[in-house]
C-alpha positions in Angstrom: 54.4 -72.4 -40.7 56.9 -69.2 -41.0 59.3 -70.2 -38.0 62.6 -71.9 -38.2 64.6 -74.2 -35.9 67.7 -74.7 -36.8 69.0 -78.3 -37.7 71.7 -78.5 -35.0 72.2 -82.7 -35.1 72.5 -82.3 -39.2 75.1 -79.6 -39.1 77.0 -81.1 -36.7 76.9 -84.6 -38.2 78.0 -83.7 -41.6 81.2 -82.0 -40.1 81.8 -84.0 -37.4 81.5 -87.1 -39.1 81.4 -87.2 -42.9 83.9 -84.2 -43.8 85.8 -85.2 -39.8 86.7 -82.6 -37.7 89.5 -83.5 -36.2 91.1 -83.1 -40.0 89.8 -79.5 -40.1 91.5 -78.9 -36.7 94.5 -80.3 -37.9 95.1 -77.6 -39.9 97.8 -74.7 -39.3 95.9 -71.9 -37.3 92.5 -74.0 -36.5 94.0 -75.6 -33.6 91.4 -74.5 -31.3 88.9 -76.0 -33.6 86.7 -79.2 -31.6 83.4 -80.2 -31.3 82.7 -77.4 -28.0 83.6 -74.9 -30.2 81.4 -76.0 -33.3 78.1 -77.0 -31.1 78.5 -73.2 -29.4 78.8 -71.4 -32.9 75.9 -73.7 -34.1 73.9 -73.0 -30.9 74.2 -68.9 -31.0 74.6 -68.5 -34.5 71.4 -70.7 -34.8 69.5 -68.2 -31.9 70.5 -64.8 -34.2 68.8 -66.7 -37.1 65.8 -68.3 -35.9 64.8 -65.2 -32.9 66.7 -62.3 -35.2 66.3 -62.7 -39.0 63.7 -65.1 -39.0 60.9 -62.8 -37.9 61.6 -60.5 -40.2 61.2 -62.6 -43.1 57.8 -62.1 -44.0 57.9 -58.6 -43.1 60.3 -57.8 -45.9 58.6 -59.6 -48.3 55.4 -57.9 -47.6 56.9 -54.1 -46.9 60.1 -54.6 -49.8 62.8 -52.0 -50.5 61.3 -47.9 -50.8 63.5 -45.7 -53.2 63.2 -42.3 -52.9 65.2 -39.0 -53.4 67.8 -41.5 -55.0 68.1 -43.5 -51.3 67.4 -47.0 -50.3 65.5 -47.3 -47.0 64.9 -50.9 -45.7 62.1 -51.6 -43.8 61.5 -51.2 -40.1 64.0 -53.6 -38.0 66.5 -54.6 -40.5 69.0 -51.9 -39.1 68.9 -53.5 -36.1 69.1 -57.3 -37.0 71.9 -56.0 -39.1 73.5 -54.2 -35.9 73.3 -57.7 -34.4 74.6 -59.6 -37.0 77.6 -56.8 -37.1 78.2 -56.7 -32.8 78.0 -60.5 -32.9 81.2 -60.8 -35.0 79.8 -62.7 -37.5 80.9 -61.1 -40.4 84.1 -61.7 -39.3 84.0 -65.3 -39.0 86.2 -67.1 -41.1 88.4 -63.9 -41.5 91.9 -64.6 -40.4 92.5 -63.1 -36.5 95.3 -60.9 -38.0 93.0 -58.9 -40.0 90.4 -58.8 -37.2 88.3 -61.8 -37.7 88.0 -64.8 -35.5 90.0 -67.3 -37.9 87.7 -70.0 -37.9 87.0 -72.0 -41.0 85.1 -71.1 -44.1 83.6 -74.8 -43.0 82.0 -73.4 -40.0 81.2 -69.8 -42.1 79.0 -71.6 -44.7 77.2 -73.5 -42.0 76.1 -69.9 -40.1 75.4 -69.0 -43.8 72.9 -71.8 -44.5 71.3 -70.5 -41.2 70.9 -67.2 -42.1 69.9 -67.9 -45.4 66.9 -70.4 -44.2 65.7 -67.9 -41.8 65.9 -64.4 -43.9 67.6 -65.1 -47.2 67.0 -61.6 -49.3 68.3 -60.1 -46.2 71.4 -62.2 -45.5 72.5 -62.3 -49.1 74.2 -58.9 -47.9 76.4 -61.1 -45.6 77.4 -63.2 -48.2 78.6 -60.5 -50.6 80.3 -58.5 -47.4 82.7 -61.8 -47.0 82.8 -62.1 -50.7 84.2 -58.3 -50.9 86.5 -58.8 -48.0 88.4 -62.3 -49.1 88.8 -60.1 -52.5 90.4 -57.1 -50.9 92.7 -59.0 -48.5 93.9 -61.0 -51.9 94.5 -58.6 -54.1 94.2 -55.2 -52.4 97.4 -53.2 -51.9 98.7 -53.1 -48.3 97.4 -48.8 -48.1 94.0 -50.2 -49.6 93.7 -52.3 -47.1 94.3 -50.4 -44.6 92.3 -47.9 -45.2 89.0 -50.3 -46.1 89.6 -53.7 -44.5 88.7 -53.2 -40.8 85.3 -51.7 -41.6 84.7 -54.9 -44.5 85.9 -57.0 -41.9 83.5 -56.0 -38.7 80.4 -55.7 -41.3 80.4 -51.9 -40.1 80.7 -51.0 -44.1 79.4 -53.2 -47.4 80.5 -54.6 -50.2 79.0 -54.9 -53.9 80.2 -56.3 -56.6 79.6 -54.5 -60.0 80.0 -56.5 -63.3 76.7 -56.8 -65.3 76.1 -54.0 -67.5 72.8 -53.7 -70.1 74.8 -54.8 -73.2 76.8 -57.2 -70.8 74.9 -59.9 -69.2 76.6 -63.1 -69.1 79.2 -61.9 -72.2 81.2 -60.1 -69.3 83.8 -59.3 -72.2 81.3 -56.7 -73.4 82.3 -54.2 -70.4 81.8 -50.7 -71.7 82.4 -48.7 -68.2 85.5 -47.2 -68.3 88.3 -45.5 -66.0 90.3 -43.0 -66.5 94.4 -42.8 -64.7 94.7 -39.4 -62.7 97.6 -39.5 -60.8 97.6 -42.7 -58.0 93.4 -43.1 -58.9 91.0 -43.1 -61.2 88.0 -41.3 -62.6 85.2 -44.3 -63.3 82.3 -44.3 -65.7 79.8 -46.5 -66.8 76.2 -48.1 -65.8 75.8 -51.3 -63.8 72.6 -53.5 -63.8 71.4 -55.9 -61.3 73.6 -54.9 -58.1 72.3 -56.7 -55.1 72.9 -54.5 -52.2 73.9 -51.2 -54.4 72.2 -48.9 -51.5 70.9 -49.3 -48.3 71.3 -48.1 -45.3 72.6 -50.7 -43.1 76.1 -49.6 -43.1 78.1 -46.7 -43.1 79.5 -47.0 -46.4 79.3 -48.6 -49.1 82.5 -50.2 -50.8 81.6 -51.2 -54.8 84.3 -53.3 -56.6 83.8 -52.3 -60.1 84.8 -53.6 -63.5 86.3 -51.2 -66.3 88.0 -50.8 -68.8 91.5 -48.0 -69.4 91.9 -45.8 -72.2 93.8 -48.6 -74.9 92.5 -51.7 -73.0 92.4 -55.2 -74.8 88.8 -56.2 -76.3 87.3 -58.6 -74.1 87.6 -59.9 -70.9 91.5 -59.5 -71.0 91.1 -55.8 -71.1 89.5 -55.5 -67.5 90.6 -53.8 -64.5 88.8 -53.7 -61.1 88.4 -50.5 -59.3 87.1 -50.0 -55.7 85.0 -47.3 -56.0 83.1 -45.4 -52.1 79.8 -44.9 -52.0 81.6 -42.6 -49.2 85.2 -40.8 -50.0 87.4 -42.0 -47.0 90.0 -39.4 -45.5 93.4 -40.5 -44.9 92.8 -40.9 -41.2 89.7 -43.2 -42.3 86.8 -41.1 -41.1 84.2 -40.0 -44.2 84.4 -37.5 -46.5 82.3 -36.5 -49.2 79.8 -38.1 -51.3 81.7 -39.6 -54.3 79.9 -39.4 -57.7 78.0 -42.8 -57.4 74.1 -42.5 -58.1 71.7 -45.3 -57.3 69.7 -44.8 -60.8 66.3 -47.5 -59.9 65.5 -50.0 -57.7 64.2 -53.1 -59.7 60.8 -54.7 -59.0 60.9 -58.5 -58.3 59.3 -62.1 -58.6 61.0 -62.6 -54.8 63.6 -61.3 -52.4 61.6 -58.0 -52.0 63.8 -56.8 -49.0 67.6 -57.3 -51.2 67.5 -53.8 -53.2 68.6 -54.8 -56.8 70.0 -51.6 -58.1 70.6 -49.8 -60.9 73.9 -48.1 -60.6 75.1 -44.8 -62.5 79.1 -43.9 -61.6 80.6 -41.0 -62.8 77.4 -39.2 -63.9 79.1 -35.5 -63.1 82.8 -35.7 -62.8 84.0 -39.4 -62.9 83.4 -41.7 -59.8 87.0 -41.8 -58.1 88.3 -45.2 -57.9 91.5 -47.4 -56.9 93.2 -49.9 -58.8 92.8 -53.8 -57.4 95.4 -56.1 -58.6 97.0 -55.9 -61.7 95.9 -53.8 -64.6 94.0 -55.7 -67.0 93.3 -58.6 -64.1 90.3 -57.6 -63.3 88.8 -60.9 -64.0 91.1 -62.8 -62.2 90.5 -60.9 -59.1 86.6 -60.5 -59.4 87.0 -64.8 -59.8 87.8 -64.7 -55.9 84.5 -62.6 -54.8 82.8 -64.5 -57.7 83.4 -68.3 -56.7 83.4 -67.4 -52.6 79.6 -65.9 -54.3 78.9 -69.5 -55.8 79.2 -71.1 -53.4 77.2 -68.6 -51.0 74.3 -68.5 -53.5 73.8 -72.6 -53.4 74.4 -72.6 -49.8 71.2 -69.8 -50.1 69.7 -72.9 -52.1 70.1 -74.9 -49.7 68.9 -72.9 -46.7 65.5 -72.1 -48.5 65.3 -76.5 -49.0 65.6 -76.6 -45.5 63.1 -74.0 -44.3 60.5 -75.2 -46.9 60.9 -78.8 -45.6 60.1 -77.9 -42.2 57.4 -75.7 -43.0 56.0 -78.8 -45.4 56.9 -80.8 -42.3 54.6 -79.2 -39.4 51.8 -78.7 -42.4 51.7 -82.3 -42.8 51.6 -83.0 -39.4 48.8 -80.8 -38.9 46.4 -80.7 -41.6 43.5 -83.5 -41.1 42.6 -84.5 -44.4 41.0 -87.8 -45.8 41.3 -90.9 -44.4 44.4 -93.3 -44.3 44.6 -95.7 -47.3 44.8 -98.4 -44.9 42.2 -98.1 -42.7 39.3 -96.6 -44.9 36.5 -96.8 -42.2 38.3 -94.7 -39.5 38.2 -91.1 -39.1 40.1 -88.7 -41.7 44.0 -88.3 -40.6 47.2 -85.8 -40.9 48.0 -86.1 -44.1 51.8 -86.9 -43.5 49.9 -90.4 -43.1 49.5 -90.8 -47.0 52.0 -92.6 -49.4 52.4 -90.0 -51.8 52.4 -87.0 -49.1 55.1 -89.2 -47.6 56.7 -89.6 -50.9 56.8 -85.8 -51.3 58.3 -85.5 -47.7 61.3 -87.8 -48.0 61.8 -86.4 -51.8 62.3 -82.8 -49.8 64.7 -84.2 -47.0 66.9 -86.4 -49.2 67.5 -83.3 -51.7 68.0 -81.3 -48.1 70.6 -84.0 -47.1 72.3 -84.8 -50.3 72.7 -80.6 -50.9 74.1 -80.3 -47.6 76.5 -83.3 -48.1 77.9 -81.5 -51.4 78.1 -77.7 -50.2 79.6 -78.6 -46.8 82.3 -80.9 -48.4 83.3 -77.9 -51.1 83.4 -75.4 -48.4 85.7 -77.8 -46.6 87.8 -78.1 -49.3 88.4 -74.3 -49.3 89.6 -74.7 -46.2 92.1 -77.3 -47.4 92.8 -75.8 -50.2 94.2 -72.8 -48.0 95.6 -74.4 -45.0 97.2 -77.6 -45.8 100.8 -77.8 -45.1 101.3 -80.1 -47.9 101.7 -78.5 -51.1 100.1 -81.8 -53.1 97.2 -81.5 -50.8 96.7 -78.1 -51.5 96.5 -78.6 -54.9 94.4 -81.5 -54.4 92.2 -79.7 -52.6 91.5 -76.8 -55.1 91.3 -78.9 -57.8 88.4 -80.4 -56.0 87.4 -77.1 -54.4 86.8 -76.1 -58.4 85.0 -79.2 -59.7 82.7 -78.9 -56.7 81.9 -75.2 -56.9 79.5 -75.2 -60.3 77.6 -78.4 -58.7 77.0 -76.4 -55.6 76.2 -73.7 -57.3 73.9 -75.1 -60.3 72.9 -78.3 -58.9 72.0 -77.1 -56.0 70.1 -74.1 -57.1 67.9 -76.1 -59.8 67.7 -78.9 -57.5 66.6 -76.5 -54.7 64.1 -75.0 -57.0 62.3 -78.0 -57.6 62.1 -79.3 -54.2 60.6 -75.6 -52.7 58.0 -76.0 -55.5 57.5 -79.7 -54.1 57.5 -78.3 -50.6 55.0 -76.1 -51.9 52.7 -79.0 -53.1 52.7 -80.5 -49.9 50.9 -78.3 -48.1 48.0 -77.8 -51.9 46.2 -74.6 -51.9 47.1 -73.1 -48.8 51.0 -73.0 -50.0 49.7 -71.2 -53.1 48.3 -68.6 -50.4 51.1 -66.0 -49.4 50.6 -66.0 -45.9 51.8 -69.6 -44.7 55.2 -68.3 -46.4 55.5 -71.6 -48.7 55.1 -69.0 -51.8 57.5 -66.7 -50.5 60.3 -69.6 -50.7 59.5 -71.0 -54.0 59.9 -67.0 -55.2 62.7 -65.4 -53.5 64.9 -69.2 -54.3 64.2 -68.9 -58.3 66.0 -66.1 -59.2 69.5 -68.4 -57.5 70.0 -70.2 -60.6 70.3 -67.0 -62.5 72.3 -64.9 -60.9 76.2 -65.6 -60.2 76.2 -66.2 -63.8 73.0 -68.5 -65.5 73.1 -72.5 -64.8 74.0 -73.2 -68.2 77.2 -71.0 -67.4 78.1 -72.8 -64.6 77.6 -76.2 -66.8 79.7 -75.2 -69.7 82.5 -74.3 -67.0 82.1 -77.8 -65.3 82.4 -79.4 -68.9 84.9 -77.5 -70.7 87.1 -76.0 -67.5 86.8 -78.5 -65.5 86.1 -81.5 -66.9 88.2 -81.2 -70.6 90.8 -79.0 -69.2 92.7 -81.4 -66.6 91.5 -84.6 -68.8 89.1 -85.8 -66.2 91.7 -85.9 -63.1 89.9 -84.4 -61.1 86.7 -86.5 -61.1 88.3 -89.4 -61.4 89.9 -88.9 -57.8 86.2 -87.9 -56.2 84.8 -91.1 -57.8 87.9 -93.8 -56.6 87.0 -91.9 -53.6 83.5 -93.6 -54.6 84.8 -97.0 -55.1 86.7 -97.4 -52.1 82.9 -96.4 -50.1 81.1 -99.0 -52.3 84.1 -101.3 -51.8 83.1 -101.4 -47.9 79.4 -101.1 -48.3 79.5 -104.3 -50.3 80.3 -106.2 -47.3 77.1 -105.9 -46.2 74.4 -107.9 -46.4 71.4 -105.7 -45.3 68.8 -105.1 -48.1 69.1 -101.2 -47.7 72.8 -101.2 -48.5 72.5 -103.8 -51.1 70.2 -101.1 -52.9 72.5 -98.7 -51.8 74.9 -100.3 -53.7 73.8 -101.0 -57.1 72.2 -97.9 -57.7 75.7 -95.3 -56.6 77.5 -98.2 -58.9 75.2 -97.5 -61.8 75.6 -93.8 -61.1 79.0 -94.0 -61.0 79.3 -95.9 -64.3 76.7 -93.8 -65.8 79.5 -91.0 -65.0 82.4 -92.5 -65.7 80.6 -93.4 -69.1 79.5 -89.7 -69.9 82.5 -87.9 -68.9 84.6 -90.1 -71.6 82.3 -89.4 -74.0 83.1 -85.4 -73.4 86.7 -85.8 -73.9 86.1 -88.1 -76.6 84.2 -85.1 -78.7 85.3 -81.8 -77.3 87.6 -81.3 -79.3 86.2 -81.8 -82.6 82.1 -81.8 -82.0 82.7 -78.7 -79.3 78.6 -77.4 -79.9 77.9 -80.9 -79.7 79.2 -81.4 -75.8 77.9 -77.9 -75.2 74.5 -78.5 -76.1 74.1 -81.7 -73.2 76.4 -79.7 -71.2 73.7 -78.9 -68.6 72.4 -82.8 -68.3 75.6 -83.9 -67.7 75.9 -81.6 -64.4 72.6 -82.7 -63.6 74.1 -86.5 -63.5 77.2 -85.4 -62.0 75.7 -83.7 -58.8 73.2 -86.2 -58.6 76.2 -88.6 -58.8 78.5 -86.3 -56.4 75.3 -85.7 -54.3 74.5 -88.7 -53.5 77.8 -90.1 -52.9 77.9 -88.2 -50.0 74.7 -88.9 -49.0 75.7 -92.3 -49.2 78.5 -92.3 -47.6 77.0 -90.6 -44.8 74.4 -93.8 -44.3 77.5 -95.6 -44.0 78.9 -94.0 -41.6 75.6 -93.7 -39.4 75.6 -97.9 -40.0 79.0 -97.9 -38.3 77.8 -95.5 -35.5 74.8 -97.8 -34.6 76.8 -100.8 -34.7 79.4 -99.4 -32.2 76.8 -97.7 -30.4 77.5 -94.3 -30.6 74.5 -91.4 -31.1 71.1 -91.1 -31.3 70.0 -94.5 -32.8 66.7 -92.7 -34.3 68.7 -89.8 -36.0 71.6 -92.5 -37.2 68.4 -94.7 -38.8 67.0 -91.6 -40.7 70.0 -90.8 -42.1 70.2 -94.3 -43.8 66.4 -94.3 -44.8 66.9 -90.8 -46.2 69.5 -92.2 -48.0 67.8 -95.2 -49.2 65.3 -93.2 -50.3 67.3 -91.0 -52.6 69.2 -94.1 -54.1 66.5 -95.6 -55.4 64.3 -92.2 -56.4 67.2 -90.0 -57.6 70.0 -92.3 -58.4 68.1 -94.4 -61.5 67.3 -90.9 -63.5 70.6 -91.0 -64.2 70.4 -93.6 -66.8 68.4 -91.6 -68.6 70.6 -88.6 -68.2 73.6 -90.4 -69.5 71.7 -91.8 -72.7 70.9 -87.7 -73.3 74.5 -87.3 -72.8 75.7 -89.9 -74.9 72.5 -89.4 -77.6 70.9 -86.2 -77.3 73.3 -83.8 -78.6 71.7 -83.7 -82.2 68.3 -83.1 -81.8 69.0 -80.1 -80.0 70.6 -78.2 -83.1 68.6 -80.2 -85.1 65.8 -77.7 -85.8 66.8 -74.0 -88.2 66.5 -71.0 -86.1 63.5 -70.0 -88.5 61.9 -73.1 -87.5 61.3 -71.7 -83.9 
């Protein structure tokens, strides 16, 4: 139950044919972008995850993280996946060829990312925060900061952190107390950081932290920032290491999950002050953190969604396996595989339709980055971010509670012996909670959907996805078939449902603001399931018009449209109720005194 196979035919059908890849290699610089090139980065990418980082899965959550004489030591083997991972080029992938990478799209970047993440995910969190660090550098580093530190951020060869929480600063980031202090063309940094994924190791070389701080007569709050990037390792001038600078690993947390990602405790400046350099603008540290932080949102519910998939296939050959009772059907025969029972079934298609629909969302978001960066029209571009940043709290928070519930349903599937650690089904559920906490706490992400997403452009932004919507149910309506009849109705409801909640929110956010915070977080619950399974959807339809021209796998093309039945009419009708809390609910949620709790 612990291997993985990557899903080649699902990758490759969402980008060929949902998001279309001939409009991603229509795009300035992707003009070697086509289908030979995908399948071969699916093909070896997929062979590093399932033969290199898969295996080690288990190991690292049995063997974790050891701390000791103020080091991080990973576990035997994960040097040398990492060493593979590095020699491979993947950490370069959608880095742009003049800065050393290979220039493909952030498209085909979060698809080797869901890989990675299915088969190892504590491990390969490190890859995501490495691309994180180096898409911040190459936007706002200086041109001698990044020369000096982007072609070892680029290869892998060094790491990247980013540094922000502190213990009086959780999600209040305006609470910053580290500080840094201007000598000459650096700085001396001070302060405590909590909860730094990858703060040591030794996988790399060096270790490159981006750190928030504050200078002497900063602003209060998050206006008074400044980012720092601050060595593990001094560099020298000609770029070969120097000295240890004053950064301290303090503790090593203990975890529910992801024993093998070292969640440090970081102390700089403990002696003399932690030398640091200036990234961006003083006092726009925030703004240039945002860039590491929403490339990390969308990373962590592409995690999500790797962990959906792994725990669906391991639910999968479980249920195919495991002789238990007889069918409901034919109660005189011997017992059968369980996978033969309605509400095994049930449980099955609930997993692969959240798989489908989360991979529908995060794919289309990640495309839009590349839109978003690439297209030659400046209205597109705009278009394109705008979407790009309504998309990026639903794949991070949708995705991420979503995900959490269907692991835990994965989980059921397979009863007592996915309670047991060693068929890994416990190991998935764990190391996948902790993603809708950190990148900032889900009700974060649905107060930012709401109030800076939502409120601040008046709804423009959603109302473009869903006539995008309209014009899908507009063709889907033309047929007659009982599947896309339900198909129908129940994205219209949804879409109503949406429509009708999001104008409720700018009808009241102005002058009942707590009220519209407090159902906030249902309302991006309706909205990704919405979103979701619009693409979803969509998809079906698109697999209807394959079959009828007789193109593809006929079997694959007919799963995607009962996967997608199955969500429409199992997912899609919550959101009635969802809207009513919306709409309704906002009351009773302050409606009790705090003494009363």
């Amino acid at each position: 139950m612990t291997t993985y196979t990557p899903p080649a035919a699902e990758i490759a059908f969402v980008i060929n044919r949902l998001i279309g890849l001939e409009s991603l290699a229509a795009l300035p610089g992707y003009e070697s972008v086509n289908a030979e090139l995908l399948d071969a980065v699916i093909e070896e990418a997929g062979k590093v995850a399932s033969e290199v980082f898969a295996p080690l899965n288990t190991v690292g959550d049995k063997q974790g993280v050891r701390f000791q004489d103020g080091a991080v030591t990973m576990p035997p083997g994960f040097k040398e996946a990492y060493k593979a991972h590095v020699d491979g080029g993947w950490n370069a992938v959608p880095i742009d060829s003049e800065q050393g990478g290979q220039g493909l799209p952030w498209l085909f970047s979060m698809a080797v990312q869901e890989m990675w993440q299915s088969a190892n995910a504590a491990f390969t969190l490190i890859t995501l925060l490495n691309q994180g660090a180096t898409e911040l550098l190459l936007t706002h580093g200086s041109e001698s900061l990044k020369a000096k530190y982007l072609p070892n951020l680029v290869s892998g060869t060094w790491g990247g952190t980013m540094n922000i929480t502190e213990p009086q600063a959780g999600s209040d980031v305006g609470a910053i107390a580290s500080k840094a202090v201007p000598e000459g063309d650096r700085y001396r940094v001070y302060g405590q950081k909590i909860f730094i994924s990858y703060g040591d190791h030794d996988l790399t070389d060096n270790i490159i932290h981006f750190v928030l701080a504050r200078l002497p007569g900063a602003p209060e709050g998050t206006r008074g920032l400044s980012l720092f990037l601050v060595p593990k390792i001094l560099v020298n001038d000609d770029g070969s290491l120097g000295a240890p600078n004053d950064v301290r690993v303090v503790s090593v947390e203990h975890k529910m999950g992801q024993h093998v990602s070292p969640t440090c405790v970081m102390a700089f400046g403990d002696k003399d002050g932690a030398l640091g350099w200036l990234v961006g603008a003083e006092h726009g540290g925030i703004a240039a953190m945002f860039t590491m932080m929403n490339n990390a949102r969308v990373g962590v519910g592409v995690q999500a969604l790797g962990l959906m998939e792994r725990s669906r296939q391991n639910a999968v050959d479980y249920a195919r396996t495991r002789i238990q009772s007889r069918d409901i059907l034919k109660p005189k025969e011997p017992p059968v595989p369980i996978i033969r029972h309605p509400d095994v079934r049930r449980m099955l298609m609930a997993v692969r339709s959240a798989t489908e629909a989360a991979r529908a969302l995060a794919y289309s978001c990640a495309a839009c980055i590349d839109f978003a960066k690439r297209s030659p029209d400046p209205a597109a571009r705009e278009a394109a971010k705008a979407r790009e940043e309504l998309l990026t709290p639903l794949v991070k928070a949708w995705i991420t509670d979503f995900g959490s519930e269907t692991t835990s349903v994965a989980l059921q599937v397979c009863g007592g012996m996915g309670y047991v650690q060693e068929t890994g089904m416990a190991q998935h559920v764990c190391d996948g909670r902790v993603l809708s906490i950190y990148e900032g706490a889900n009700g974060i992400h649905a107060g930012d959907l709401v109030f800076r997403k939502i409120v601040r452009d008046q709804g423009a932004a959603l109302r473009a996805l869903l006539a995008e919507a309209d014009e899908v149910l507009a063709a889907i309506a033309k047929d007659s078939s009982p599947a896309f009849k339900a198909l129908h109705r129940h994205l219209g409801d949804s879409v109503v449902y949406l429509r009708a909640s999001t104008a409720w929110i700018l009808q009241n956010a102005k002058e009942h603001v707590a009220d519209v915070a407090a159902i906030a977080t249902p309302f991006l619950r309706l909205a990704g399931n919405t979103v979701a399974g619009f693409y979803l959807i969509k998809s079906a339809w698109i697999a209807q018009s394959d079959l009828a021209a007789g193109q593809g796998d006929p079997a694959f093309l007919t799963a995607k449209i009962a996967t997608a039945h199955f969500y429409a009419e199992h997912v899609l009708p919550l959101n009635a109720g969802l809207a009513m809390i919306v709409t309704e609910g906002a009351g009773s949620v302050r409606a009790l005194p705090e003494e009363g709790f």
